[in-house]
PyMOL Python script that loads the backbone (N, CA, C, O; Angstrom):
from pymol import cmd

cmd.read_pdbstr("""\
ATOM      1  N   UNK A   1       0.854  -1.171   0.000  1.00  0.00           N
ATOM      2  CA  UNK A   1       0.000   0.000   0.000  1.00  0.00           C
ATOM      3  C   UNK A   1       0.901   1.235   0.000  1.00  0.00           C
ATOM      4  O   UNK A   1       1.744   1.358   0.889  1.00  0.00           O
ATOM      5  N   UNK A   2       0.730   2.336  -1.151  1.00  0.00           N
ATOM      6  CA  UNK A   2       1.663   3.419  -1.029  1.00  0.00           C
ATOM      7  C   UNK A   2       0.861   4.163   0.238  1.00  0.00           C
ATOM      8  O   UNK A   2      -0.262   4.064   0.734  1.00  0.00           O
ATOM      9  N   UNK A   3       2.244   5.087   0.524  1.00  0.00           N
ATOM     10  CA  UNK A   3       2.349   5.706   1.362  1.00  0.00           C
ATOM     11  C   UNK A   3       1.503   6.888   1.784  1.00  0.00           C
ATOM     12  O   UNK A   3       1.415   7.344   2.924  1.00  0.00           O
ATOM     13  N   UNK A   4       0.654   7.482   0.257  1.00  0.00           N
ATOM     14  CA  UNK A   4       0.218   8.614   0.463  1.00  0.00           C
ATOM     15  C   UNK A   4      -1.270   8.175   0.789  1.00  0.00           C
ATOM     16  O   UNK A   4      -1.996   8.802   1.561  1.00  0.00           O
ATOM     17  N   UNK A   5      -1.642   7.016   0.106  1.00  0.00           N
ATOM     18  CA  UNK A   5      -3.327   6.122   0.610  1.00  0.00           C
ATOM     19  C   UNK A   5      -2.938   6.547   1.941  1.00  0.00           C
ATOM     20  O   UNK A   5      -3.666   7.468   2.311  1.00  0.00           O
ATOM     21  N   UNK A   6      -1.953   6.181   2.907  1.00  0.00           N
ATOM     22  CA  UNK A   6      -2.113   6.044   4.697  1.00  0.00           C
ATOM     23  C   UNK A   6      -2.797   7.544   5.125  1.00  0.00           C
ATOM     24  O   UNK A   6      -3.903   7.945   5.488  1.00  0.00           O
ATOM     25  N   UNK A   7      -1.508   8.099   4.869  1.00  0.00           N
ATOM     26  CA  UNK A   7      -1.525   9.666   4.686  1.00  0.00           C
ATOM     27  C   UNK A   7      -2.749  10.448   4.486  1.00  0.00           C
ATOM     28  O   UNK A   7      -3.123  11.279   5.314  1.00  0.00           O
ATOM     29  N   UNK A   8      -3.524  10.138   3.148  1.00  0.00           N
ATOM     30  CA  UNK A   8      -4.448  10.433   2.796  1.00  0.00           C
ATOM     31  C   UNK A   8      -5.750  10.209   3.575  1.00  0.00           C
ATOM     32  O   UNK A   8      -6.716  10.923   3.843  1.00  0.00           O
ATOM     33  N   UNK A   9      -5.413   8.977   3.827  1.00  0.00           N
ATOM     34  CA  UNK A   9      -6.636   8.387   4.885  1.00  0.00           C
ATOM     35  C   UNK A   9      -6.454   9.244   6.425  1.00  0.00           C
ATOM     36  O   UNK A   9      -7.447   9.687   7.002  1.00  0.00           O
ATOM     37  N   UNK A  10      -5.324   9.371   6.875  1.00  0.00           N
ATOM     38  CA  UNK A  10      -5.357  10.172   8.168  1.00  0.00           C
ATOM     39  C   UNK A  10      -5.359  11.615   7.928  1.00  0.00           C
ATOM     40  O   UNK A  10      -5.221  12.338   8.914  1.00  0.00           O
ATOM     41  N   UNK A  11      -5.505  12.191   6.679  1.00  0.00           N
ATOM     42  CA  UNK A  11      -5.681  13.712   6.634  1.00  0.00           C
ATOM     43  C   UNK A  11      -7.436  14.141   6.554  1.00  0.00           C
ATOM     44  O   UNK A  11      -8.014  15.115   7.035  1.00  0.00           O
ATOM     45  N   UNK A  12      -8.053  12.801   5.618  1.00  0.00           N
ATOM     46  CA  UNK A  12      -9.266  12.682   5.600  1.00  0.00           C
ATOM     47  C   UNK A  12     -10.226  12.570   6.961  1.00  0.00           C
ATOM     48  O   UNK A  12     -11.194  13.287   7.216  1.00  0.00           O
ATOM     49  N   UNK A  13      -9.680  11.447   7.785  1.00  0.00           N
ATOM     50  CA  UNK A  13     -10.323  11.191   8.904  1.00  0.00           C
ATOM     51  C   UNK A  13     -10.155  13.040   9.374  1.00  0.00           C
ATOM     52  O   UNK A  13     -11.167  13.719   9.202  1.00  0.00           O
ATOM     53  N   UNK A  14      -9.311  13.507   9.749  1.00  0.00           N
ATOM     54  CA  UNK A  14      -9.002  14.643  10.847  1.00  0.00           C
ATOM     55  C   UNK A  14      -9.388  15.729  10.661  1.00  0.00           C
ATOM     56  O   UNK A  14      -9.476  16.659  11.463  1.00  0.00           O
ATOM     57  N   UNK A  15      -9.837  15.651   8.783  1.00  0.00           N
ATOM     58  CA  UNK A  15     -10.453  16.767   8.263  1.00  0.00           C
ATOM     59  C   UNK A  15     -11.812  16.385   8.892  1.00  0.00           C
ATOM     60  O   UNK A  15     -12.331  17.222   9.630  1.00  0.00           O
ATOM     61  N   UNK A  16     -12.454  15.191   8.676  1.00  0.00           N
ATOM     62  CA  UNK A  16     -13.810  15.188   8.935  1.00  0.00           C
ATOM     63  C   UNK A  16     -14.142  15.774  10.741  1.00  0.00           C
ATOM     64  O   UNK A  16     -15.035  16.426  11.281  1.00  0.00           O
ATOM     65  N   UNK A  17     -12.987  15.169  11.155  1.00  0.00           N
ATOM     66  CA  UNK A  17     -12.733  15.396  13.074  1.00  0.00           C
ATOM     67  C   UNK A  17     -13.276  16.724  13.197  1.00  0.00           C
ATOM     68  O   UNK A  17     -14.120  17.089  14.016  1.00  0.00           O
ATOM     69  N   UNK A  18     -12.451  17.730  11.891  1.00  0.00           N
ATOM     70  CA  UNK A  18     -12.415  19.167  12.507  1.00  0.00           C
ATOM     71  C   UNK A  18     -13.654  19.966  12.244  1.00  0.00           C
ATOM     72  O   UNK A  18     -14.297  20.848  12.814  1.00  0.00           O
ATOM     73  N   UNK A  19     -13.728  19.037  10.754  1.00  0.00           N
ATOM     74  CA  UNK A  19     -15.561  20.135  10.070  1.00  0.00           C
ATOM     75  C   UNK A  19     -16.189  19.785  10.876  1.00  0.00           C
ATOM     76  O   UNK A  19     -16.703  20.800  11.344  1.00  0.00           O
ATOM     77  N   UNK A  20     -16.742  18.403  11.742  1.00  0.00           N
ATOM     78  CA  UNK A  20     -17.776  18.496  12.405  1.00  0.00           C
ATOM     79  C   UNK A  20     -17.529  19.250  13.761  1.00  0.00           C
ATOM     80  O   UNK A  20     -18.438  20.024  14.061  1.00  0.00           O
ATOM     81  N   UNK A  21     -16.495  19.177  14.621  1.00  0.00           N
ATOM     82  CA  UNK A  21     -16.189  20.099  15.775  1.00  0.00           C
ATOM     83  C   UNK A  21     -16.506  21.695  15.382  1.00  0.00           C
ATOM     84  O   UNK A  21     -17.077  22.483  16.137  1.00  0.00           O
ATOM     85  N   UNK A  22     -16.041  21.987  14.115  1.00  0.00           N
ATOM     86  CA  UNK A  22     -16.468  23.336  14.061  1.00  0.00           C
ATOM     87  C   UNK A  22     -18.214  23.638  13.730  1.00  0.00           C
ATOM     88  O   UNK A  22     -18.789  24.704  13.950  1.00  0.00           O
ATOM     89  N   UNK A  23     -18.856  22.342  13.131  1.00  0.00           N
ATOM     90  CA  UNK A  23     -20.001  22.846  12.962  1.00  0.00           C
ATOM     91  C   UNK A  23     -21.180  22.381  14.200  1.00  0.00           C
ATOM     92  O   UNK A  23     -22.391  22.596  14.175  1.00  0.00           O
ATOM     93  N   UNK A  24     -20.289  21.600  15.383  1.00  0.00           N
ATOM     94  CA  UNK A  24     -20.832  21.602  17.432  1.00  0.00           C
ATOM     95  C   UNK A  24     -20.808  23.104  17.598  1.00  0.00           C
ATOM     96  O   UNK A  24     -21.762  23.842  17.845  1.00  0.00           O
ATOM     97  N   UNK A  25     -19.376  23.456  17.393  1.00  0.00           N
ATOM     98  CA  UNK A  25     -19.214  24.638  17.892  1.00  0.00           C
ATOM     99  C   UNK A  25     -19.837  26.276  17.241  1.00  0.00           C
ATOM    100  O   UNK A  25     -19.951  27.397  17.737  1.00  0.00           O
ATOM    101  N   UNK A  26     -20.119  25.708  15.966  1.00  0.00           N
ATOM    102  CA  UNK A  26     -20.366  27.167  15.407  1.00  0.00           C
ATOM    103  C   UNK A  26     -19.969  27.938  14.654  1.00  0.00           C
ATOM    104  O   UNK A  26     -20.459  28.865  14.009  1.00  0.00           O
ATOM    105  N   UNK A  27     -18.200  27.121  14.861  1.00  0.00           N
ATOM    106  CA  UNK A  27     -17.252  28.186  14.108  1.00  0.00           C
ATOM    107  C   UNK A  27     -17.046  27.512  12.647  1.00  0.00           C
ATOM    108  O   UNK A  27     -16.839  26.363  12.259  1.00  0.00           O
ATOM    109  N   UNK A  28     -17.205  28.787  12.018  1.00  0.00           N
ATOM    110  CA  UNK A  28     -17.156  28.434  10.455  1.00  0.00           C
ATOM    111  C   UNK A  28     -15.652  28.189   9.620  1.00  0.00           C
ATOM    112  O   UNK A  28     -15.288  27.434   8.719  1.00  0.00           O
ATOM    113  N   UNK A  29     -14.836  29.538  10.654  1.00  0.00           N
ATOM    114  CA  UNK A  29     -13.315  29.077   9.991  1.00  0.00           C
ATOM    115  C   UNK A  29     -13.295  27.698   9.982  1.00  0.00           C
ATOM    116  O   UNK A  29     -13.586  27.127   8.932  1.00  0.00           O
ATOM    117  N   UNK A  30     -12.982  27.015  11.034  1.00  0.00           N
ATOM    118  CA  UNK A  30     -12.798  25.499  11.697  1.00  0.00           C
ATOM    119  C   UNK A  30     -13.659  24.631  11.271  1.00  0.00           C
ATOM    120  O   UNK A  30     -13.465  23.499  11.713  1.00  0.00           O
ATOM    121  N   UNK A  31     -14.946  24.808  10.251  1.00  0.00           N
ATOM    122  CA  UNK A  31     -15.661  23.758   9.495  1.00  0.00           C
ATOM    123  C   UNK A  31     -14.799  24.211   7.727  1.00  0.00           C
ATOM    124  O   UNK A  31     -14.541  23.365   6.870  1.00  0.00           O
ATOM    125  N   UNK A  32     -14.556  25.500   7.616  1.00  0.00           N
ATOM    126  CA  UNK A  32     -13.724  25.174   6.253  1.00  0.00           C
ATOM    127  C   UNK A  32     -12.426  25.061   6.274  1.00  0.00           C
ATOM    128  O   UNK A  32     -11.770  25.113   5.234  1.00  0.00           O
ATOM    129  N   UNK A  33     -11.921  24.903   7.378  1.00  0.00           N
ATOM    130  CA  UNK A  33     -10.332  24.108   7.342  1.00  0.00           C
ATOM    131  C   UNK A  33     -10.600  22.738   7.081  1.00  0.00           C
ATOM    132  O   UNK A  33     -10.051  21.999   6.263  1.00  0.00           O
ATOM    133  N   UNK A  34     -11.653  22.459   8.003  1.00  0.00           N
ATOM    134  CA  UNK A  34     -11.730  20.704   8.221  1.00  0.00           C
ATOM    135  C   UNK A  34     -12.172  20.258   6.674  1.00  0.00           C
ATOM    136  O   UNK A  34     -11.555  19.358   6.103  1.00  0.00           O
ATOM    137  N   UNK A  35     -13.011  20.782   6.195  1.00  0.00           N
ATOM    138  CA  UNK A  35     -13.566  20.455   4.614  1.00  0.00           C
ATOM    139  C   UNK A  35     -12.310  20.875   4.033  1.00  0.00           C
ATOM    140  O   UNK A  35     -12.378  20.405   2.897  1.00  0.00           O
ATOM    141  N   UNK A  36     -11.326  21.414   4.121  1.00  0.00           N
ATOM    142  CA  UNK A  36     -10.675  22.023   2.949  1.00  0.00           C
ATOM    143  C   UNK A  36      -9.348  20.469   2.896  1.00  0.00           C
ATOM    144  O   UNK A  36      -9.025  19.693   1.996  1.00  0.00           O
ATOM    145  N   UNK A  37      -8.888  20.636   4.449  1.00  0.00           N
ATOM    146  CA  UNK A  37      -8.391  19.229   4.768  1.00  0.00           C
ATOM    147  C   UNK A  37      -8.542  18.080   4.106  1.00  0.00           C
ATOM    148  O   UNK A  37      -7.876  17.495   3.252  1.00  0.00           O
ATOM    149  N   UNK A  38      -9.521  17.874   4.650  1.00  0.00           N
ATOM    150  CA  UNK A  38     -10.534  16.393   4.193  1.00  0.00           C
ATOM    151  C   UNK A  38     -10.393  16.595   2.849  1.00  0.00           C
ATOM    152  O   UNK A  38      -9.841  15.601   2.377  1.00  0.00           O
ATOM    153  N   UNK A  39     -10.645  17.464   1.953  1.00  0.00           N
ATOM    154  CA  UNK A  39     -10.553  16.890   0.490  1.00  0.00           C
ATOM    155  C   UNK A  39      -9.267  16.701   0.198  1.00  0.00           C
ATOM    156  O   UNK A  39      -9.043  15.702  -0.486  1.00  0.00           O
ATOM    157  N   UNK A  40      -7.800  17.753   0.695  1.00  0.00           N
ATOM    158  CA  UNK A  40      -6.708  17.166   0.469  1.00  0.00           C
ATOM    159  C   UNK A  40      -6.452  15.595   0.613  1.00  0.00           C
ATOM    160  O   UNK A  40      -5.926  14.798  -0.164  1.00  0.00           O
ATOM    161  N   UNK A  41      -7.000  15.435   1.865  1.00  0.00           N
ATOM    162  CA  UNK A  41      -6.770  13.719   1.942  1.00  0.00           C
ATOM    163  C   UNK A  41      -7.629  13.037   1.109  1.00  0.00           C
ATOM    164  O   UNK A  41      -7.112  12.119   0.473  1.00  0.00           O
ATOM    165  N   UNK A  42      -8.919  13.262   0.929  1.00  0.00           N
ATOM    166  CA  UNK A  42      -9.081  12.729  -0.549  1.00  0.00           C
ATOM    167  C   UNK A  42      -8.437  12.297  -1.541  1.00  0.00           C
ATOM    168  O   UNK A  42      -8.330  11.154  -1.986  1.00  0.00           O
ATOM    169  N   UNK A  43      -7.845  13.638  -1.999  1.00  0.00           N
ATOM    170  CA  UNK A  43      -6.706  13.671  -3.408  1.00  0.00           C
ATOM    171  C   UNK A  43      -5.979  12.894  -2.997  1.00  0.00           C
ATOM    172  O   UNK A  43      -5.963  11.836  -3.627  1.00  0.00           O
ATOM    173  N   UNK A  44      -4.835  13.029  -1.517  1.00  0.00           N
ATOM    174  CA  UNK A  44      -3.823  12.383  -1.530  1.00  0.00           C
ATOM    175  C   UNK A  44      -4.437  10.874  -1.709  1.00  0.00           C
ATOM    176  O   UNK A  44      -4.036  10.292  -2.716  1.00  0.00           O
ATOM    177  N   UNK A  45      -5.264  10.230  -0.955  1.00  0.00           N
ATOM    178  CA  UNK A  45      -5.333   8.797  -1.516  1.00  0.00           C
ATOM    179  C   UNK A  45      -5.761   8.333  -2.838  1.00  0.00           C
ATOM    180  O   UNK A  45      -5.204   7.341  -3.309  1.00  0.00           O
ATOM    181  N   UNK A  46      -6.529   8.831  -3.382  1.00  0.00           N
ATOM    182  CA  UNK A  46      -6.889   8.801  -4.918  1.00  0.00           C
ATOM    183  C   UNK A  46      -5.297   8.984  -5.356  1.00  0.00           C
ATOM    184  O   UNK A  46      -5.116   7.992  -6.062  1.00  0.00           O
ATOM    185  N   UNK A  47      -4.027   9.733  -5.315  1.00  0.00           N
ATOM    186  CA  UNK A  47      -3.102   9.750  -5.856  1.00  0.00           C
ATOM    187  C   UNK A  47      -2.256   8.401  -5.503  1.00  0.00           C
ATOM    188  O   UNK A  47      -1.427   7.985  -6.312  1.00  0.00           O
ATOM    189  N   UNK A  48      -2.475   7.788  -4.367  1.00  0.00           N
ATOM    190  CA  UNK A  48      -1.807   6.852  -3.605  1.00  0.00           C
ATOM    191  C   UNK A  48      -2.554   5.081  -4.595  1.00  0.00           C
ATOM    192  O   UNK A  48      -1.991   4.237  -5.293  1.00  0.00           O
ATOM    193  N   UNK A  49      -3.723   5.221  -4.216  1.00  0.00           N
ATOM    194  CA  UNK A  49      -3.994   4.225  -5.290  1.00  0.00           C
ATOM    195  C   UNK A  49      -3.633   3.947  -6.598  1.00  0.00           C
ATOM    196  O   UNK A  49      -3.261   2.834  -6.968  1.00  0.00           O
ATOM    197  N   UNK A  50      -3.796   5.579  -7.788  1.00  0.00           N
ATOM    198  CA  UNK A  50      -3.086   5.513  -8.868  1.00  0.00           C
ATOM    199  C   UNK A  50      -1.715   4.656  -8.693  1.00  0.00           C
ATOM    200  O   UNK A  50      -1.421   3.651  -9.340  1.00  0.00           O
ATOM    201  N   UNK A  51      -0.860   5.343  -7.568  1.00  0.00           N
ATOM    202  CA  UNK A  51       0.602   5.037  -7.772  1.00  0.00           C
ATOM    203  C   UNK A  51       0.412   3.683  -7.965  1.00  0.00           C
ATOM    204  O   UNK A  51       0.651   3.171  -9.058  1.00  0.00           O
ATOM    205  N   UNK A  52      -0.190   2.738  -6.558  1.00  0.00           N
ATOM    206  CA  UNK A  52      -0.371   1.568  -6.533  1.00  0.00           C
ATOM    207  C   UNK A  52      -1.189   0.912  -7.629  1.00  0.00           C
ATOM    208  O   UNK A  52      -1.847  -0.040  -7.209  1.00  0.00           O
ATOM    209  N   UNK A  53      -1.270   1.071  -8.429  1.00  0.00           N
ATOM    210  CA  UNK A  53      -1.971   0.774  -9.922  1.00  0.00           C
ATOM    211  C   UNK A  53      -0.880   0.477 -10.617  1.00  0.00           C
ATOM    212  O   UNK A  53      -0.593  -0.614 -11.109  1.00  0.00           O
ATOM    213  N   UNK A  54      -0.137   1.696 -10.655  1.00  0.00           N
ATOM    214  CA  UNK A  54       0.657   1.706 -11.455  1.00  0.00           C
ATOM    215  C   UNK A  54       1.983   0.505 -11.914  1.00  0.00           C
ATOM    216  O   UNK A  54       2.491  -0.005 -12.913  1.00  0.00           O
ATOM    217  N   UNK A  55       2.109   0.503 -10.137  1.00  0.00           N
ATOM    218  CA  UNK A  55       3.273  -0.401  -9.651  1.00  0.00           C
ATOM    219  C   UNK A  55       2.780  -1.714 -10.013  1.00  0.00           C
ATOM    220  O   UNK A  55       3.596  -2.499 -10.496  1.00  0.00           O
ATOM    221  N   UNK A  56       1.751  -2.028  -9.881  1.00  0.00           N
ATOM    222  CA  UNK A  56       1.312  -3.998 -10.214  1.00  0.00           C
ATOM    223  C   UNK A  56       1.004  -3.659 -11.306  1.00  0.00           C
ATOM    224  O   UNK A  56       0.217  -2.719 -11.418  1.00  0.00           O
ATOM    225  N   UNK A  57       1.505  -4.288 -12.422  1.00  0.00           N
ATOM    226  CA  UNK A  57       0.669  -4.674 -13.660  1.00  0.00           C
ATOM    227  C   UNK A  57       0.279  -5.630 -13.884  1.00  0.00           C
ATOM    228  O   UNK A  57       0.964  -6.623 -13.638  1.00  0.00           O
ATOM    229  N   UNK A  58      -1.125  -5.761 -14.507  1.00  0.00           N
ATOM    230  CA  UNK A  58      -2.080  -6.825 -14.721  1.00  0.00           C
ATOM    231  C   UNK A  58      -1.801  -7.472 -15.794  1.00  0.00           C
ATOM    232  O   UNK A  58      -1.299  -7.015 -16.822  1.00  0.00           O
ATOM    233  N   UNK A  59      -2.217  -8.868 -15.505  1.00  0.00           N
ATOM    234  CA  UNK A  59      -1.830 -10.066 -16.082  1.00  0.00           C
ATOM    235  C   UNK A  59      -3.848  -9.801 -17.244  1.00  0.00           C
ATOM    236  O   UNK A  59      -4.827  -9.063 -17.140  1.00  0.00           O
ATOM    237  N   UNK A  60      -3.318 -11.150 -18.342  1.00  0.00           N
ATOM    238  CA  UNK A  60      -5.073 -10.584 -18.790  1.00  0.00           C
ATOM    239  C   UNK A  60      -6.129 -11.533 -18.192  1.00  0.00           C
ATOM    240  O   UNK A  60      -7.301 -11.479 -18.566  1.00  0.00           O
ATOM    241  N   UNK A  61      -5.794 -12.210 -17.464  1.00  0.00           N
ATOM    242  CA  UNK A  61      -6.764 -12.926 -16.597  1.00  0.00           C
ATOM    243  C   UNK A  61      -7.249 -12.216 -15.537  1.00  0.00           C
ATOM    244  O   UNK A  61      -8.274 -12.583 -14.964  1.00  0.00           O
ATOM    245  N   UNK A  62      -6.503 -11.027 -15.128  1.00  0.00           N
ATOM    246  CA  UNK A  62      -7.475 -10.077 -14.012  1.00  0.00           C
ATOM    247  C   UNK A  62      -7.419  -9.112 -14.918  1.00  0.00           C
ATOM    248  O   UNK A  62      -7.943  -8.168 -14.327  1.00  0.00           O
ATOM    249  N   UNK A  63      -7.259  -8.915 -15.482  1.00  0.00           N
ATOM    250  CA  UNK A  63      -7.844  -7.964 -16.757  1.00  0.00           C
ATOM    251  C   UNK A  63      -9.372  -8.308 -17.253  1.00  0.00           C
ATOM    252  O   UNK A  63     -10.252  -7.456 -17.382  1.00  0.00           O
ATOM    253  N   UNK A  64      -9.563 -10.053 -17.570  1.00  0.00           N
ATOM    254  CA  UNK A  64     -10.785 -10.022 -17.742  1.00  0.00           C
ATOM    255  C   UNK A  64     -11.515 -10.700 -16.940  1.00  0.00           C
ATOM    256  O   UNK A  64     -12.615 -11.119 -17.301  1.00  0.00           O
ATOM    257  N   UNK A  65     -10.913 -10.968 -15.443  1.00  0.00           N
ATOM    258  CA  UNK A  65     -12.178 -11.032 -14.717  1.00  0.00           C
ATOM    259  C   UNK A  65     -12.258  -9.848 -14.022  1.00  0.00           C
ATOM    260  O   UNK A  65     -12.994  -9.977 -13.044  1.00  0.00           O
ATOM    261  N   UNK A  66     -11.758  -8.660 -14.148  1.00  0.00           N
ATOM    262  CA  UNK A  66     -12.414  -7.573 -14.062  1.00  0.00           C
ATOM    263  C   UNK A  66     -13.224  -6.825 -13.920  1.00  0.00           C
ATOM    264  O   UNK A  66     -13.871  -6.278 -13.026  1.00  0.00           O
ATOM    265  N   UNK A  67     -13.029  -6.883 -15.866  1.00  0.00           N
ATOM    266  CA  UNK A  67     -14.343  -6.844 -16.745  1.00  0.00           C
ATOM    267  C   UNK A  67     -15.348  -7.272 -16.909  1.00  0.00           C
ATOM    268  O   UNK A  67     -16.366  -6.632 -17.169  1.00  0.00           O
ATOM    269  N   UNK A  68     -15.215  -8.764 -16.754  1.00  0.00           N
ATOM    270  CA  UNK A  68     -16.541  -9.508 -16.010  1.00  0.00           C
ATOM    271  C   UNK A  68     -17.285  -9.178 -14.971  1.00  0.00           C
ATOM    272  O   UNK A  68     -18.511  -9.201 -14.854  1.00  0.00           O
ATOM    273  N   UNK A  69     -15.934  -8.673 -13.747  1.00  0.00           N
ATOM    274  CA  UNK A  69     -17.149  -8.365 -12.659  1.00  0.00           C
ATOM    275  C   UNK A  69     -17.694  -7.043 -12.989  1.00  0.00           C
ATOM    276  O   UNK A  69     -18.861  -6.861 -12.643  1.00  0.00           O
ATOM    277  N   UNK A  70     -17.006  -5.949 -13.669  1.00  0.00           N
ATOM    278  CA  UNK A  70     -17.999  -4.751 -13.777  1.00  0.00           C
ATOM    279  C   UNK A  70     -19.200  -5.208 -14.757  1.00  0.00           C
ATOM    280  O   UNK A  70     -20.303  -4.684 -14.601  1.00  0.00           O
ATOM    281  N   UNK A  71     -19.039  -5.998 -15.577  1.00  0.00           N
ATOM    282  CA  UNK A  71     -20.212  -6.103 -16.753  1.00  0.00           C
ATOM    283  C   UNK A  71     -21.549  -6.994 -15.676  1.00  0.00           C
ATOM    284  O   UNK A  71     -22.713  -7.271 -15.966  1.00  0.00           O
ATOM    285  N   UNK A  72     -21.159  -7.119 -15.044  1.00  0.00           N
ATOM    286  CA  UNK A  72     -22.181  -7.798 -13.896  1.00  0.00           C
ATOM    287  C   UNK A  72     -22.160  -7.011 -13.138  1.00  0.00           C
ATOM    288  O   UNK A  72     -23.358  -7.113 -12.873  1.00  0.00           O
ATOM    289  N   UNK A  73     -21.761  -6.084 -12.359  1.00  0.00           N
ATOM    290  CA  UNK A  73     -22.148  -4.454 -11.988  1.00  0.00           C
ATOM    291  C   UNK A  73     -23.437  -4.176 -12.177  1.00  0.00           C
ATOM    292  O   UNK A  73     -24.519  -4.135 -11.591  1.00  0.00           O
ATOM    293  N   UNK A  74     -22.592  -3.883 -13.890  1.00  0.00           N
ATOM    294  CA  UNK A  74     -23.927  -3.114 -14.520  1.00  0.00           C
ATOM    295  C   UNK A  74     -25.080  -3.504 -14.542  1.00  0.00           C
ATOM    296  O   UNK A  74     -25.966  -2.759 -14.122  1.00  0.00           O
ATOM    297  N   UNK A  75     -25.376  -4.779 -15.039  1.00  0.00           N
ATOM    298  CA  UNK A  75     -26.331  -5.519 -14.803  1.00  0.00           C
ATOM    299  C   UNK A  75     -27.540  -4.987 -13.631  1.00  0.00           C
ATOM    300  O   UNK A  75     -28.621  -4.405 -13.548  1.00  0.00           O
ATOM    301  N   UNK A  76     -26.380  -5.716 -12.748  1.00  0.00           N
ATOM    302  CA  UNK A  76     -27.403  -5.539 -11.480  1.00  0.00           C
ATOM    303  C   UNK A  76     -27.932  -4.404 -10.937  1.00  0.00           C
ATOM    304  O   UNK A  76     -28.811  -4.372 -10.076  1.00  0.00           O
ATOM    305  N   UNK A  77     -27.306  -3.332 -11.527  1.00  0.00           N
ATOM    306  CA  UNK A  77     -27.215  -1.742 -11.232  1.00  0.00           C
ATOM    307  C   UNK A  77     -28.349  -1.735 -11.796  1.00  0.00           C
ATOM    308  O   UNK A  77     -29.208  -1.663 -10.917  1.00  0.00           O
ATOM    309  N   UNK A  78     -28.870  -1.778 -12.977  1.00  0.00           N
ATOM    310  CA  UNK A  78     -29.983  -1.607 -14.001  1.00  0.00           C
ATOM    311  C   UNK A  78     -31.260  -1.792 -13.297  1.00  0.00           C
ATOM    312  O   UNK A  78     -31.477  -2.731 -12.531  1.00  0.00           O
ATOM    313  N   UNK A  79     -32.087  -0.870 -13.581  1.00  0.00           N
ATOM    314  CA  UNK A  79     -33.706  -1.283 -13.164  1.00  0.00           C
ATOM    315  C   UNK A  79     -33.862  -2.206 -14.020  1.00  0.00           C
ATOM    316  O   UNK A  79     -33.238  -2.272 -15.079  1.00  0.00           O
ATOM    317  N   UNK A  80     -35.238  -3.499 -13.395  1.00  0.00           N
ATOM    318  CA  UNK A  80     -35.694  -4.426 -13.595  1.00  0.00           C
ATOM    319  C   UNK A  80     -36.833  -3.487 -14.673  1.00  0.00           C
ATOM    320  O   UNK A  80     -37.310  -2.368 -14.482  1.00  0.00           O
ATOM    321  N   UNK A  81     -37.059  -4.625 -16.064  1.00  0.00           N
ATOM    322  CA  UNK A  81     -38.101  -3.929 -16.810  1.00  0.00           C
ATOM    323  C   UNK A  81     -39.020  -5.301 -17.035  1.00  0.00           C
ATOM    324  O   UNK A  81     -38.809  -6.426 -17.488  1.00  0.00           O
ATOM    325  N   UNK A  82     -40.365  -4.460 -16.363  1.00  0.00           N
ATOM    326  CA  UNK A  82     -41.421  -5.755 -16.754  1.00  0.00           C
ATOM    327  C   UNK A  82     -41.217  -6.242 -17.899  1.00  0.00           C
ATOM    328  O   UNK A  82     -40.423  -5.860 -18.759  1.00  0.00           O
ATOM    329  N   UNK A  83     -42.278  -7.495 -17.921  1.00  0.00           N
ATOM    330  CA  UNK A  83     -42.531  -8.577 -19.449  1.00  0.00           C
ATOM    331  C   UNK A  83     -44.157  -7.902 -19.618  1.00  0.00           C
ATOM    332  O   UNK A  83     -45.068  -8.072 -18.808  1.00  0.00           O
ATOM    333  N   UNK A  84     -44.219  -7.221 -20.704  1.00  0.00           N
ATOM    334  CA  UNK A  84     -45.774  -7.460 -21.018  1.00  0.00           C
ATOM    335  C   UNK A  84     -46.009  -8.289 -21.448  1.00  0.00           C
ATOM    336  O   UNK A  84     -47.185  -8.533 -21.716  1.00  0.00           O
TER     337      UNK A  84
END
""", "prot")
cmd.dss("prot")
cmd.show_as("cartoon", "prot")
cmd.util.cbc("prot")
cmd.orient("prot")
């Protein structure tokens, strides 16, 4: 697991810590630090996964069971349409 997923994940948690303490308390600076936070740690793990993407490359057997499992995703994602 890269380093910045950890990172990311503990900037996220502390952002969320702070927006909600500021919005107990009232104070608005201290709910848009905590939101402003929290999305950095967002990014940073979204960047941390890429890396870790990057680093394993896929063989085409998880390449296409993958694809399989998203095409069965979709599927199931889909509203059901009656039979007239």
């Amino acid at each position: 697991m890269d380093r910045d997923r950890v990172e990311g994940k503990v900037k996220d948690i502390a952002g969320r810590v702070q927006r909600q303490a500021g919005e107990w308390t009232g104070d608005e600076e201290t709910q848009i630090n905590g939101a402003g936070k929290q999305a950095e740690g967002k990014v940073q793990n979204i960047a941390g996964k890429a890396k870790d993407a990057l680093r394993r490359p896929r063989t085409t057997d998880e390449e296409s069971e993958r694809e399989q499992g998203e095409l069965e995703e979709e599927r199931e994602s889909e509203p059901r349409r009656r039979r007239a």
